[in-house]
C-alpha positions as MATLAB code, in Angstrom:
seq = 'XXXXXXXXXXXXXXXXXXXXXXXXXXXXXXXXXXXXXXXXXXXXXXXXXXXXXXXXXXXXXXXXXXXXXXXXXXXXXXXXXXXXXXXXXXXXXXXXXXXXXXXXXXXXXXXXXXX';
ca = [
     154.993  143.109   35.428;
     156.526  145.548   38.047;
     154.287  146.102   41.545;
     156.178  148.898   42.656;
     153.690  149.598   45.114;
     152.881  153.356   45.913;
     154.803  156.047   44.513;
     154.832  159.406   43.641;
     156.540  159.829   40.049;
     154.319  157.699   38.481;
     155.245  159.655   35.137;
     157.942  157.765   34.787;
     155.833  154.338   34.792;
     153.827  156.042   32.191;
     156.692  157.093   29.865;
     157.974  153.449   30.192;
     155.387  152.179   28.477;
     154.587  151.611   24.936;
     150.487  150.707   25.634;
     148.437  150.943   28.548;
     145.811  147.922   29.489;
     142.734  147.908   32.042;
     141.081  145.036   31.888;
     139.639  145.689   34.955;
     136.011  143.771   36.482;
     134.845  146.435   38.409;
     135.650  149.887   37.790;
     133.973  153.742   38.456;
     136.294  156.496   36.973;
     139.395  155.248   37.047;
     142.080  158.269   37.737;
     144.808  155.626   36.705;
     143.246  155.545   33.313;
     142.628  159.191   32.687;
     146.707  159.496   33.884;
     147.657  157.033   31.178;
     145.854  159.019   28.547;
     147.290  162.364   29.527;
     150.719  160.659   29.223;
     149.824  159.695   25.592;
     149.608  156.204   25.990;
     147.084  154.393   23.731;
     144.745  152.395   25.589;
     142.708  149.565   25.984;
     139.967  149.580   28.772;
     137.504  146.508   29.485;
     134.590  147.210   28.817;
     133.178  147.631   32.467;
     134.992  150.657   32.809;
     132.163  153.605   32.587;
     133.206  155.387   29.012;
     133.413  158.787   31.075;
     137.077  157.548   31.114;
     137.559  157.737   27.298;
     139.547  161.408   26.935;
     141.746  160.023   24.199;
     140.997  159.107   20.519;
     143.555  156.532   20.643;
     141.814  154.219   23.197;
     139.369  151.210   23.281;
     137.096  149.267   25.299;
     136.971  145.491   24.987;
     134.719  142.923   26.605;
     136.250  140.700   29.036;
     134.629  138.084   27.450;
     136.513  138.233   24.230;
     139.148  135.772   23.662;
     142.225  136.974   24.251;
     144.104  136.568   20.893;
     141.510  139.673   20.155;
     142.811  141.356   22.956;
     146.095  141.093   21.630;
     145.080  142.069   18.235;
     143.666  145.754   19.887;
     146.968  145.998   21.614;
     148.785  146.063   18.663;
     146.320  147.801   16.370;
     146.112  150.707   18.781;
     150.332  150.625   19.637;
     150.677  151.194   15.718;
     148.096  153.397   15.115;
     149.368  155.682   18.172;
     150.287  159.298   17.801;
     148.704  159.137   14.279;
     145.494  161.121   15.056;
     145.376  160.997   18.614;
     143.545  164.456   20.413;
     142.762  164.803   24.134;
     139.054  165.870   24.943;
     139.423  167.524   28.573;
     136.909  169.702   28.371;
     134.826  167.578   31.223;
     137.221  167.537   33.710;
     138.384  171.273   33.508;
     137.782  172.391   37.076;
     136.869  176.126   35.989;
     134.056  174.742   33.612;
     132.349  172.170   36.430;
     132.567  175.250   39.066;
     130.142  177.403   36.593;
     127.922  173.964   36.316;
     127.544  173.120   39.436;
     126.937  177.124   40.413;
     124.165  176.925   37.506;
     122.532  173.980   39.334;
     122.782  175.895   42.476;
     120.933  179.127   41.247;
     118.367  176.523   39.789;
     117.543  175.373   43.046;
     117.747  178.605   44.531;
     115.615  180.194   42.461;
     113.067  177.349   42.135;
     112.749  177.380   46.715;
     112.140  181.394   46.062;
     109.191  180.465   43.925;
];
């Protein structure tokens, strides 16, 4: 375990690693996790991490309440089954896509005030 505190190549962290873990209590949208993902890492999220954060086919959510010799087991299942058929859905966090959403909302309420 490295605490390397802040810093601003954290690519390099990333492309260090051979599997990325979050077993994290309390969690919204982790940016850390969508990061790891991006970077190919397979992952393994607890299961209080909201599933918005899933981008990757090659991650997983366990409870923090299984035993750890399960956790383990994940670790390794998704290390060996990495690269195999992993794909990347983005779609949700492409900036030109939200803009025409949130617009469309917009023009809702717009429209519905005119009324």
């Amino acid at each position: 375990v490295i605490f390397a505190g802040n810093v601003n190549d954290v690519y390099k962290y990333y492309s260090a690693m051979d599997v990325f873990v979050l077993p994290s209590l309390y969690e919204g949208l982790p940016v850390v996790g969508l990061e790891a993902q991006v970077a190919s890492l397979p992952c393994v999220f607890s299961d209080e991490i909201t599933k918005e954060i899933q981008i990757s086919t090659s991650s997983a959510f366990l409870s923090l309440s299984t035993q750890a010799s399960i956790w383990a087991k994940e670790i390794v299942n998704i290390y060996n089954s990495k690269d195999k058929h992993n794909t990347l859905n983005i779609e949700k966090y492409n900036i030109s896509n939200e803009v025409k959403k949130l617009e469309g909302k917009y023009m809702f309420l717009i429209n519905k005030v005119k009324r």
